[in-house]
N, CA, C and O of each residue as an XYZ file, in Angstrom:
316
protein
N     -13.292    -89.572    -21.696
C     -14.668    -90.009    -21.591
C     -14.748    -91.435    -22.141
O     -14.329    -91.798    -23.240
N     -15.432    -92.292    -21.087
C     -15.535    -93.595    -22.014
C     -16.633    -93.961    -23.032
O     -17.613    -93.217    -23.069
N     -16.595    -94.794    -23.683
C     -16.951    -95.161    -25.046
C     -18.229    -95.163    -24.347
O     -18.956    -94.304    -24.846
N     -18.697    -95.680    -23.552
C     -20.091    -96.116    -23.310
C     -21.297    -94.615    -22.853
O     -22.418    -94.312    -23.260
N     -20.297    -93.956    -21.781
C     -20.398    -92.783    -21.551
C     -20.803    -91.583    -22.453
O     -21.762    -90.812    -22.442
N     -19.394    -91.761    -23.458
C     -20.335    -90.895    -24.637
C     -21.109    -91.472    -25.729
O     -21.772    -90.877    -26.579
N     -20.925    -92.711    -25.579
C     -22.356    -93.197    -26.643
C     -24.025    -92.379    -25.540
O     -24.961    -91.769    -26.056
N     -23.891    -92.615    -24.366
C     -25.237    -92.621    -23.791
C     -25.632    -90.631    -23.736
O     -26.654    -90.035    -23.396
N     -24.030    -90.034    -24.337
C     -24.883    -88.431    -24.073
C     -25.345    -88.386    -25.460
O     -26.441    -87.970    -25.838
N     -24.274    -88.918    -26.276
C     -24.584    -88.837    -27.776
C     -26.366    -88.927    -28.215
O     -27.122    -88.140    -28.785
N     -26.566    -90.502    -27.534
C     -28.449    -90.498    -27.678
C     -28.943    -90.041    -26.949
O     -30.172    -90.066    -27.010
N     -28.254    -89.316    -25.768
C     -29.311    -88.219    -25.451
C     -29.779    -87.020    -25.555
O     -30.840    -86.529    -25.169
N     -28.492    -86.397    -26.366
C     -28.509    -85.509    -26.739
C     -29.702    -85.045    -28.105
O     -30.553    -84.162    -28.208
N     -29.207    -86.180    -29.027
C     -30.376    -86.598    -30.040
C     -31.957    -86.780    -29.996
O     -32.894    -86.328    -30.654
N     -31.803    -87.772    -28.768
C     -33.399    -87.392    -28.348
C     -33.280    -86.398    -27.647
O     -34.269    -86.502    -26.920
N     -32.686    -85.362    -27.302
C     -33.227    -84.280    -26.763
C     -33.517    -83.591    -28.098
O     -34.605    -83.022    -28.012
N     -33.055    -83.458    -29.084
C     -33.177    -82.736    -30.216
C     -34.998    -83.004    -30.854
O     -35.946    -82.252    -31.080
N     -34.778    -84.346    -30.940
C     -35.760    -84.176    -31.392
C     -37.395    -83.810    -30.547
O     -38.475    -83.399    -30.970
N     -36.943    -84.159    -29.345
C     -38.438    -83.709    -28.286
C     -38.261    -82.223    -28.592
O     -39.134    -81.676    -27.917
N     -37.721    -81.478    -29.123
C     -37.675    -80.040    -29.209
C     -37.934    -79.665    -30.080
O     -37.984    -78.440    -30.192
N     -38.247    -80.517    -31.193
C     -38.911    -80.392    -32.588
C     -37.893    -79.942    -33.472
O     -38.008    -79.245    -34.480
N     -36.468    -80.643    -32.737
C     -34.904    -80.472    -34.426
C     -35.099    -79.239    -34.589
O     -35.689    -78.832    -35.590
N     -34.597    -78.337    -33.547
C     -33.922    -77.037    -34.333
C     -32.780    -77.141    -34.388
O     -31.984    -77.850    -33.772
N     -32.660    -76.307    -35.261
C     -31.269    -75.977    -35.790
C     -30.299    -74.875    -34.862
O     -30.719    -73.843    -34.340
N     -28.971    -75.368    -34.816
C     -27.933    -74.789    -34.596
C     -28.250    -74.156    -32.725
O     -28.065    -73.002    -32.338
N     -28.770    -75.375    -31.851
C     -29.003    -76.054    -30.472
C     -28.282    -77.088    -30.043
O     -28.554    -77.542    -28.932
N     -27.204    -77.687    -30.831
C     -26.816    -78.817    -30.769
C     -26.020    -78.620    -29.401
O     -26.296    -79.365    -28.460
N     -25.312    -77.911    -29.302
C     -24.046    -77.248    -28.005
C     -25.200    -77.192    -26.599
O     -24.840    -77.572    -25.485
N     -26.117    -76.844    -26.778
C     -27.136    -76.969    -25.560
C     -28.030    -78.136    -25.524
O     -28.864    -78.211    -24.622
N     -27.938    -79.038    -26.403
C     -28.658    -80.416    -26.485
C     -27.443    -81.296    -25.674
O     -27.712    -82.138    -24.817
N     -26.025    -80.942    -26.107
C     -25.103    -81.616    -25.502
C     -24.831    -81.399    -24.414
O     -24.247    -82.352    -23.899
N     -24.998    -80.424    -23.663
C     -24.863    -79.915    -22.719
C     -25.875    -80.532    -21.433
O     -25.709    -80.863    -20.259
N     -26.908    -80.477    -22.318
C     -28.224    -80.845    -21.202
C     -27.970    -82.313    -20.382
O     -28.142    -82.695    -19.225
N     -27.268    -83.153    -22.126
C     -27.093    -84.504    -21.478
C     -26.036    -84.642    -21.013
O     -26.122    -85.738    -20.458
N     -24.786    -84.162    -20.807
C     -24.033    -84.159    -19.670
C     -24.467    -84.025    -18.714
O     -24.278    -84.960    -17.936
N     -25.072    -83.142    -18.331
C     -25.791    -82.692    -16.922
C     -26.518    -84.105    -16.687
O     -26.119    -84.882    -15.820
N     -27.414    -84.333    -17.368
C     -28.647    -85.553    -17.417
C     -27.589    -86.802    -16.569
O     -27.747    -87.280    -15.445
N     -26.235    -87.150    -17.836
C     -25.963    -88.017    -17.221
C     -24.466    -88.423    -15.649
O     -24.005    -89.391    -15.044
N     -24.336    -87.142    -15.701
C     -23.713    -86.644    -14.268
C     -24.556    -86.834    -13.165
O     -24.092    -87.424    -12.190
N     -25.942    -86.359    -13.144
C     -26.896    -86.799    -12.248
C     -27.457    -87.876    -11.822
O     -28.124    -88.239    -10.854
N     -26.858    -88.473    -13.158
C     -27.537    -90.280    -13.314
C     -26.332    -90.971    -12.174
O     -26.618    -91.981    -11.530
N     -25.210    -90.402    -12.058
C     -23.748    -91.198    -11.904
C     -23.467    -90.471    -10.136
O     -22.605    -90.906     -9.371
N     -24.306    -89.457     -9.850
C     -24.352    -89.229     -8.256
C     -25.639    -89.721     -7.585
O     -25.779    -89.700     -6.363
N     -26.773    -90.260     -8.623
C     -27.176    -91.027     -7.583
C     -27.664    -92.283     -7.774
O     -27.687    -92.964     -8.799
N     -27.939    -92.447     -6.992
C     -28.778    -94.110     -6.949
C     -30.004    -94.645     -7.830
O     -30.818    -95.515     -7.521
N     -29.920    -93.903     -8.998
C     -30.863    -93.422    -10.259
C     -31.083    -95.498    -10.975
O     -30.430    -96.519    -11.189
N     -32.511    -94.915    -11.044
C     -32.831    -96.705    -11.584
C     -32.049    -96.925    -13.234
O     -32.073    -95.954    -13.990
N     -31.629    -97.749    -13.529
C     -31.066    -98.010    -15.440
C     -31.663    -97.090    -16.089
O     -30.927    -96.147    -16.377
N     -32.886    -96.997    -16.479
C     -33.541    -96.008    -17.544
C     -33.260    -94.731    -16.974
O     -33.024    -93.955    -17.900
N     -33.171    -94.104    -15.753
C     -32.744    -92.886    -15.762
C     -33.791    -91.661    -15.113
O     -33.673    -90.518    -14.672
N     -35.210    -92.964    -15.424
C     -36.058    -91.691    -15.400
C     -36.904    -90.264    -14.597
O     -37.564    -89.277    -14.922
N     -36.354    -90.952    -13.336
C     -36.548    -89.648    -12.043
C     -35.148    -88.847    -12.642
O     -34.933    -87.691    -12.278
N     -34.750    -89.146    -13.045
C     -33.217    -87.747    -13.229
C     -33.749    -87.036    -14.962
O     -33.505    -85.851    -15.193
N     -34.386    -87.825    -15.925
C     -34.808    -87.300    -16.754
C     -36.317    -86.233    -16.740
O     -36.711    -85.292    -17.429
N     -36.748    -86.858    -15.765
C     -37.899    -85.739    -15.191
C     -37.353    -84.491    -14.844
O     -37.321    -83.513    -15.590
N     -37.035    -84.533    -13.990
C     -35.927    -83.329    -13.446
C     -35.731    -82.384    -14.655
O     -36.026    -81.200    -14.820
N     -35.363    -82.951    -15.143
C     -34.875    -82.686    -16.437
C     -35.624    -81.875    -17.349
O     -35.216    -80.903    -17.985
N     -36.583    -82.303    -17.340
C     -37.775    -82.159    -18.418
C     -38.387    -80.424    -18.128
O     -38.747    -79.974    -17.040
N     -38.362    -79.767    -19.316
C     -39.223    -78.321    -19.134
C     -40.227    -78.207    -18.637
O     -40.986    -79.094    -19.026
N     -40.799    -77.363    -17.743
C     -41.741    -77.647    -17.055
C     -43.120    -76.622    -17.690
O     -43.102    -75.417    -17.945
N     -43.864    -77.267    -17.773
C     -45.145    -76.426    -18.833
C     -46.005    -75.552    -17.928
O     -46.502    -75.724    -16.815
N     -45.997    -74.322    -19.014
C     -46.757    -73.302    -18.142
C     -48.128    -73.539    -17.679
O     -48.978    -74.203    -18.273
N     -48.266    -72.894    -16.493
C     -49.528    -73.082    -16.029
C     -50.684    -71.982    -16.743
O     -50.612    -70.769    -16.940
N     -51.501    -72.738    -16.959
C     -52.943    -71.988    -17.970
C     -53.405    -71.130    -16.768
O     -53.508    -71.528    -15.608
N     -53.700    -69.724    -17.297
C     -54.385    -68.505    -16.361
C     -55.621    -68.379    -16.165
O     -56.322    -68.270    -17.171
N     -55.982    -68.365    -15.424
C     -57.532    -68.307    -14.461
C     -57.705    -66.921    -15.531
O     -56.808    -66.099    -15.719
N     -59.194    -66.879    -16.228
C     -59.848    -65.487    -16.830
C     -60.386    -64.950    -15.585
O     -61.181    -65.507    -14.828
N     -59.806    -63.700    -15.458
C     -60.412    -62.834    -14.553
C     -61.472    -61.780    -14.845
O     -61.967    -61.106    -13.941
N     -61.779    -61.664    -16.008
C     -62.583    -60.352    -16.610
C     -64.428    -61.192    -16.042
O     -65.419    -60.504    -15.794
N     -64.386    -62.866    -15.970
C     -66.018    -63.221    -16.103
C     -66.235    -63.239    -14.656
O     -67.386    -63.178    -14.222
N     -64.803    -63.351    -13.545
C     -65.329    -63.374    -12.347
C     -66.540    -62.766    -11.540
O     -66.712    -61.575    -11.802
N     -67.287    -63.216    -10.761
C     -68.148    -62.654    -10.084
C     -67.835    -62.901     -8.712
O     -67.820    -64.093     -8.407
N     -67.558    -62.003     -7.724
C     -67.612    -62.381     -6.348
C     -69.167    -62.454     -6.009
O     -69.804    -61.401     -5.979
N     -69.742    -63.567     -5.775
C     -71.067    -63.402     -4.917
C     -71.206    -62.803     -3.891
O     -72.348    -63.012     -3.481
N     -70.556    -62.039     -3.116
C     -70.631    -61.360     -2.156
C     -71.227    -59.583     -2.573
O     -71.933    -58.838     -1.894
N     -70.755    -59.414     -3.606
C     -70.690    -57.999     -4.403
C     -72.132    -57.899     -4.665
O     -72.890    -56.952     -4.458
N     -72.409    -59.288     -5.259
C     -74.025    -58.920     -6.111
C     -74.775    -58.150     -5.792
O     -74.997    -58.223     -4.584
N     -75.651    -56.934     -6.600
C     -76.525    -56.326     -5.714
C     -77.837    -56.725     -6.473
O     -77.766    -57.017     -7.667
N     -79.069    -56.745     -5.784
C     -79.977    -57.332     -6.233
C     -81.280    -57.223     -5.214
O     -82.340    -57.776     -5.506
């Protein structure tokens, strides 16, 4: 691996640590992630910063649930 190569998983790995709020004993899957991260960077045509391949990347946040208990179908109403 070259020097430059693993300097760039090394800080990414790190900032992956810390966007995850530094837990402990994740390090093997922080390293991991940025291999992947920067393997993806190196098949494609990815701009310097990286950042369409770091999106990708990125956990994707759950979607908030519609409350179903206040629904009203207006069709139902009787009145």
């Amino acid at each position: 691996m070259s020097n430059r190569r693993h300097e760039w998983i090394s800080k990414r790995a790190y900032a992956i640590w810390e966007e995850q709020g530094r837990p402990q004993g994740r390090d093997d899957d922080h390293w991991r992630q940025a291999v992947a991260e920067r393997n993806a960077l190196e098949r494609t045509q990815a701009s310097v910063d990286g950042r369409e391949v770091l999106v990708k990347f990125r956990p994707k946040q759950p979607k908030p649930e519609i409350p179903h208990h206040d629904w009203v179908n207006p069709s139902s109403k009787v009145g």
